[in-house]
N, C-alpha and C positions, 0 to 999 in steps of 0.2 A: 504494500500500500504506500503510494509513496504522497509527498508534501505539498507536491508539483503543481493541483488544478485550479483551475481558473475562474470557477462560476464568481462571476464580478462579487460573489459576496464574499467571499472571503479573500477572497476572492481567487477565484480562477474562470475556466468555462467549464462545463461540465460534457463529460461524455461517461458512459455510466459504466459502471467499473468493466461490464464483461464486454464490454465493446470496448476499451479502452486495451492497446497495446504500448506499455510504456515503456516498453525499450525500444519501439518504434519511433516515439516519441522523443527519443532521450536527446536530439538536436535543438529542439525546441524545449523542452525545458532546462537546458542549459542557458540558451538563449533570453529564455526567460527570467529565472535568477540572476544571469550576470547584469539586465538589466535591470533589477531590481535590489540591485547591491548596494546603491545608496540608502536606501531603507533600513534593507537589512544591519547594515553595521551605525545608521541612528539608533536601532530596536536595543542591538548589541551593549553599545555604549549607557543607553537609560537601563538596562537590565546592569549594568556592570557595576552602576550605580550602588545597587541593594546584593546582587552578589560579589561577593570579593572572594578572589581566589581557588574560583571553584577544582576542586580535584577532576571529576566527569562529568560530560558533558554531553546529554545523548540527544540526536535529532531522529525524532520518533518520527518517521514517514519521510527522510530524507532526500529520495529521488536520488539524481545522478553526482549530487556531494557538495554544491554549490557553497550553500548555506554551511553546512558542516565546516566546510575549508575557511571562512570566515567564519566562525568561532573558533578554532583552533589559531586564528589569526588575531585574533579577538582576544584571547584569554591565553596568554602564551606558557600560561603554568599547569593546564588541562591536558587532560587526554577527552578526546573526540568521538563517539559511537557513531557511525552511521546505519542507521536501521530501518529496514524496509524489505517488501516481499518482491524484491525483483532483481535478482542477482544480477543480471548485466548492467545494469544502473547502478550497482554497486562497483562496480570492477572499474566504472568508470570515474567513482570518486577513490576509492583508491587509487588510481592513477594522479586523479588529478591532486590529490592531498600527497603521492610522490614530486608532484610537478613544483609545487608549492611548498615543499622543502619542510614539511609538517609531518612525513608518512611514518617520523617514529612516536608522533603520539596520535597516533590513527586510526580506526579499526573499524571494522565494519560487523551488521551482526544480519544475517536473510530471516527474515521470515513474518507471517504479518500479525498485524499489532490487534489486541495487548497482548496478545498472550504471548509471544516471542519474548518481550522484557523479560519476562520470566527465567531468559536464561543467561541476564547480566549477570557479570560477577559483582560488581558493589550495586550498590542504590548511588542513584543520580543527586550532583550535586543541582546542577540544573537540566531541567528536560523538560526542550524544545519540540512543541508539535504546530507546523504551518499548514494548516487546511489537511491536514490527516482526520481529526476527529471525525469530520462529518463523513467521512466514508465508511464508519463504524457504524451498523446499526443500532446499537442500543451506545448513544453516546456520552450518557447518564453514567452506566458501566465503564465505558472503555476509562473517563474520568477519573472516575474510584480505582483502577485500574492501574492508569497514568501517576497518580496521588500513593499507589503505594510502593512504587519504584523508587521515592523521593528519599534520600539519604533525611534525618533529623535536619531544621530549619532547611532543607533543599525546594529547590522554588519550580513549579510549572509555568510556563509561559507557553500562551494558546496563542494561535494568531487564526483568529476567525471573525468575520463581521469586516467591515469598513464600509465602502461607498463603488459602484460599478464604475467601471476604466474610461474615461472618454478619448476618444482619437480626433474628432472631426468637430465642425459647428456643428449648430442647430439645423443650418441651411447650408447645406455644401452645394446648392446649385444644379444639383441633378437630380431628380426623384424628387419623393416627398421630404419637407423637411421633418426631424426629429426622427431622422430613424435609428439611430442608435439608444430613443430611450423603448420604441420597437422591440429590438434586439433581445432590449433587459427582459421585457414581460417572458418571452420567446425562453430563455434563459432561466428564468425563475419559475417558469411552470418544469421546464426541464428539470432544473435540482430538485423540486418536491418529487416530482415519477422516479427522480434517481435514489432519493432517501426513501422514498416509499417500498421501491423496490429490492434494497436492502434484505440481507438474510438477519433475521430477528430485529426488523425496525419498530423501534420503539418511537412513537414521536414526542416533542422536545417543546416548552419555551425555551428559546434559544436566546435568556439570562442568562451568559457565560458566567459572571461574577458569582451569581446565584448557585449555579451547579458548580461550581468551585469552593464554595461553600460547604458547599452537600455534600461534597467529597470529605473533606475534613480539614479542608486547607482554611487559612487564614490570610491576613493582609492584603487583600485582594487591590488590584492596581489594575486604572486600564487607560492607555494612551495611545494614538493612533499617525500613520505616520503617512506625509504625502509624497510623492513620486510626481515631480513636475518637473518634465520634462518639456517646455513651451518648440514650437513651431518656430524656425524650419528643424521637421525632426531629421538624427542621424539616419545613416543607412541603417545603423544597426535597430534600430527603435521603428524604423519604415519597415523593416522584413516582419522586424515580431507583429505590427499591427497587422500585416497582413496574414501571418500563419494563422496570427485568430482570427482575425475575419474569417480564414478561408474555412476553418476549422465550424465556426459557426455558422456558417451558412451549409456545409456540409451535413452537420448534424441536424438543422432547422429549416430545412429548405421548404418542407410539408410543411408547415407553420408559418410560411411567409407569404404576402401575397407577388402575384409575376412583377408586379411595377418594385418591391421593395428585392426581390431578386435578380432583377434585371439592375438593379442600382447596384448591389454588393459584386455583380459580373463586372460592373466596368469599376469599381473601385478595386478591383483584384487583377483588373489589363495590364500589366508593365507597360502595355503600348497605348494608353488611353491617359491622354493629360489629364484627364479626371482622377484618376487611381492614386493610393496610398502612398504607391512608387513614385511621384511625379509632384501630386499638388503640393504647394508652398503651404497649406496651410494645418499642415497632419501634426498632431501633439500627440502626448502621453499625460493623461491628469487622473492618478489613481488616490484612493487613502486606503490604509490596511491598520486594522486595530488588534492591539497587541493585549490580551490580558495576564497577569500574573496574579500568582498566590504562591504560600509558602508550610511546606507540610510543619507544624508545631512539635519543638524540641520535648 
């Protein structure tokens, strides 16, 4: 189970687990973490805050090491888990945390969560879950779960919740205007059918603070981080807008009508001055909310 997805809420998109191949994937979310690595290491730094000198450090749902490798960068007196059910997205954070001159406190653990933790050797100083939870059907559980992995005062930090990604105006000039807030509904019916569908789903208010509570954690902390990236975007910020686009209109096309699919065709043309590739006026404006708690000594 890995960290990686994108439904704008917590955000990632969503494509639902058994459809979802993610070591097919593993270009794109590299891609995606490396762009979102300003965030990540604000999250880092406010979390360093309240943790000092944590021994381990595990990223529950890691994906291909992104994030891991910046904690390990982050916290230079840690050792690093990376833990996730998808061994070749693992092989490639171990690479990449060889590349990054970190691969002696680095380690990786297969298999999917919670019940994997189960085969740490210590309990977690801090442990990191970025949009893994929600792919847990009963998320209630996997929490109390996540909560007893925690070394004494060791702290969870959830990253679920913020606000959906924008790339374009309101009015890009072609089609109808406002089709990326479209997209959201499109998107949001999608992640309830994907939690719905879930093996033992349980459903949730989704009061993080609250179920961190429940769990048995204390001090509860929640701050949210933006990713403003303004226009003219890089290339590298132009391919990622377009992989999700193209991603989303792949998975959503039956849910669109022809005029708003006939717009996402030519914003995905490399050869259409219209397209993501081309127009001067393509950003990145995300937020992603970070919650913490801390297990009681």
């Amino acid at each position: 189970m890995a960290h990686h997805q994108q439904h704008n809420h917590g955000h990632g998109h969503g494509h639902e687990d058994t459809d979802i191949d993610w070591a097919a994937m593993a270009p794109h979310l590299e891609a995606q973490a490396e762009l979102l690595a300003p965030v990540y290491e604000r999250a880092m730094a406010w979390l360093a805050k309240e943790v000092t000198e944590p021994g381990l450090i595990v990223d529950a749902g890691s994906g291909p090491g992104v994030v891991s490798c910046l904690f390990a960068e982050a916290f230079p007196g840690a050792r690093v888990m990376a833990v996730d059910g998808t061994e070749p997205l693992l092989e490639r954070a171990r690479d990449r945390a060889a590349r990054q001159g970190v691969g002696d406190r680095f380690g990786t653990l297969t298999g999917e969560l919670p019940g994997v933790l189960d085969e740490l050797d210590y309990p977690a100083d801090l442990l990191w879950a970025s949009r893994s939870l929600h792919h847990l059907g009963d998320q209630r559980a996997g929490l109390a779960a996540f909560a007893a992995r925690l070394a004494p005062g060791g702290t969870l930090a959830l990253l679920e919740g913020g606000l959906p990604s924008r790339f374009l105006p309101r009015d890009i000039g072609i089609g109808r205007p406002g089709l990326q807030a479209r997209l959201d509904v499109v998107e949001e019916e999608w992640f309830a059918r994907m939690r719905a569908d879930l093996p033992g789903a349980v459903a949730v208010t989704e009061d993080w603070p609250a179920l961190l509570a429940a769990a048995g954690l204390k001090h509860t902390r929640t701050r949210s981080f933006l990713l403003d990236l303004p226009a003219p975007a890089s290339d590298r910020a132009r391919a990622y807008i377009a992989t999700t686009l193209s991603r989303v209109r792949d998975a959503a096309a039956d849910a669109l009508d022809a005029d708003d699919r006939a717009t996402l065709d030519r914003l995905l043309d490399p050869a259409d001055p219209a397209s993501v590739h081309r127009r001067p006026d393509v950003f990145v404006l995300s937020a992603y909310t970070v919650h913490t708690a801390v297990r009681p000594v």
